[in-house]
N, C-alpha and C positions, 0 to 999 in steps of 0.2 A: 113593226113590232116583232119582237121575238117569240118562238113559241116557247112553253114552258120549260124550265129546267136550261135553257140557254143560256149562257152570261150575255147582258149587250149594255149598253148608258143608261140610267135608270131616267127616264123626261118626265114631266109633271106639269100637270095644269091645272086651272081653277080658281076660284076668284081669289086667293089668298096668296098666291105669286105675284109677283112686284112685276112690272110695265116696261124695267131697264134701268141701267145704269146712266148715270148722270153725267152727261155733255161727254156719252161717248156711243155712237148708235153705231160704228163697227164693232165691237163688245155686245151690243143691246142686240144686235140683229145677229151674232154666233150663238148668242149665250139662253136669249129669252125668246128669238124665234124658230124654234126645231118644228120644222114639218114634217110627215110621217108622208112614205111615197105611197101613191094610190093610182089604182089603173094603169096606166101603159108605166110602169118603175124608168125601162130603157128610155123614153123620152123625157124623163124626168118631171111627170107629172106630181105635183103634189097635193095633198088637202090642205087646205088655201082655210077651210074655216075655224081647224083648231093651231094652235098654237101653244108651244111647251117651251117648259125651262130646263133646257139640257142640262143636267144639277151635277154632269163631273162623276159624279159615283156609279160603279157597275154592280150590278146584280141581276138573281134570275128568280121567277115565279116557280113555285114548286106545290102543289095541293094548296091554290091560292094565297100562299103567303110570299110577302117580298124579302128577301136572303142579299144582304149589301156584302160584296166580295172584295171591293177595294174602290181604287178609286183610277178614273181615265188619266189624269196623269200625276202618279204615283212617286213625285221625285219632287224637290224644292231644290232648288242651287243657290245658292247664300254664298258671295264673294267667291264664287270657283268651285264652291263645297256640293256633292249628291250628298242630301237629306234624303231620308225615307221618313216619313210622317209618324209611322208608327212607333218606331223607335225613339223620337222624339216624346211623341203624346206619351208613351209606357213610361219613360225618366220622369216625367212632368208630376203623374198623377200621383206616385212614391214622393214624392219631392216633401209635402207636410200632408201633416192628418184632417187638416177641413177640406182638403179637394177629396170631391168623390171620385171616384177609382170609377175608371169609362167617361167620367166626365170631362176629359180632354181632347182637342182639336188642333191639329198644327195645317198650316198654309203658308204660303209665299206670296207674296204680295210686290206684285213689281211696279214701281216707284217712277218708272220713266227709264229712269240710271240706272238701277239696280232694284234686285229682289229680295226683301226682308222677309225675316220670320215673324211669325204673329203664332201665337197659343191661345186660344178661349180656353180658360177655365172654367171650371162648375164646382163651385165651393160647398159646404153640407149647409143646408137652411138654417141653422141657427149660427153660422161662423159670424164672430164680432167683427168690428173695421179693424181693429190687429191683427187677428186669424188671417183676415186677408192681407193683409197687407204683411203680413210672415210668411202666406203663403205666397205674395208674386216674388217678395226676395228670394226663397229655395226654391220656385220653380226657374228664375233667372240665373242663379248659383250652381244649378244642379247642368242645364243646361249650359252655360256657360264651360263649364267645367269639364262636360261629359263629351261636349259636340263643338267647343271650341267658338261659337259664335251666339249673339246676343239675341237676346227676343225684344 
């Protein structure tokens, strides 16, 4: 654990974390079994009874609240291309008026072959099936456009 005000990977446990990824237990055992070290650290002792889901984002505790700084790896490469997330997510949410603004997420996703981009959006609660569907054209458009490769 870090102590307060540190940046370090933000881990998480509790019944409402998922168990692993599917027909892949080197992924499941990086991703959903982080054990914290205990007692002798140099021997590499660990607490064997909790288990966490290493969730990729850094942040630090500060007067008890948790403060997300970025993220452990911070880059997506798309056909040769550094991506940085952020700058992606910030085109995205501009893109039309039913996405709400911070309600975007970009990731890389790698396929075996290669690593695609993926965007979750977060539409406003009353957007129609048009709205949406105008918004994944100009967030595809915009993207496309801005950063040269497809979501």
């Amino acid at each position: 654990p870090c102590p307060p005000d540190q940046i370090g990977e933000i881990w998480v446990a509790g019944a409402s974390v998922g168990s692993g990824y599917w027909n892949d237990p080197e992924a499941t055992r990086q991703t959903f079994h982080g054990a914290l070290q205990t007692g002798d650290a140099a021997a590499g002792a660990t607490d064997t009874a909790a288990r966490y889901l290493r969730t990729g984002d850094l942040g630090f505790l500060h007067a008890g609240q948790l403060f997300i700084t970025g993220r452990r790896k911070d880059l997506i490469v798309v056909h040769g291309r550094n991506l940085y997330p952020h700058d992606l997510e910030d085109a995205a949410q501009w893109a039309h008026p039913a996405i709400r603004a911070g309600g975007v997420m970009a990731l890389g996703i790698d396929t075996g072959r290669r690593e695609m981009l993926v965007l979750l959006v977060e539409c406003a609660v009353r957007s129609s099936p048009e709205q949406v569907a105008e918004a994944i054209a100009a967030v595809r458009a915009v993207i496309a456009g801005g950063f040269e490769v497809d979501v």
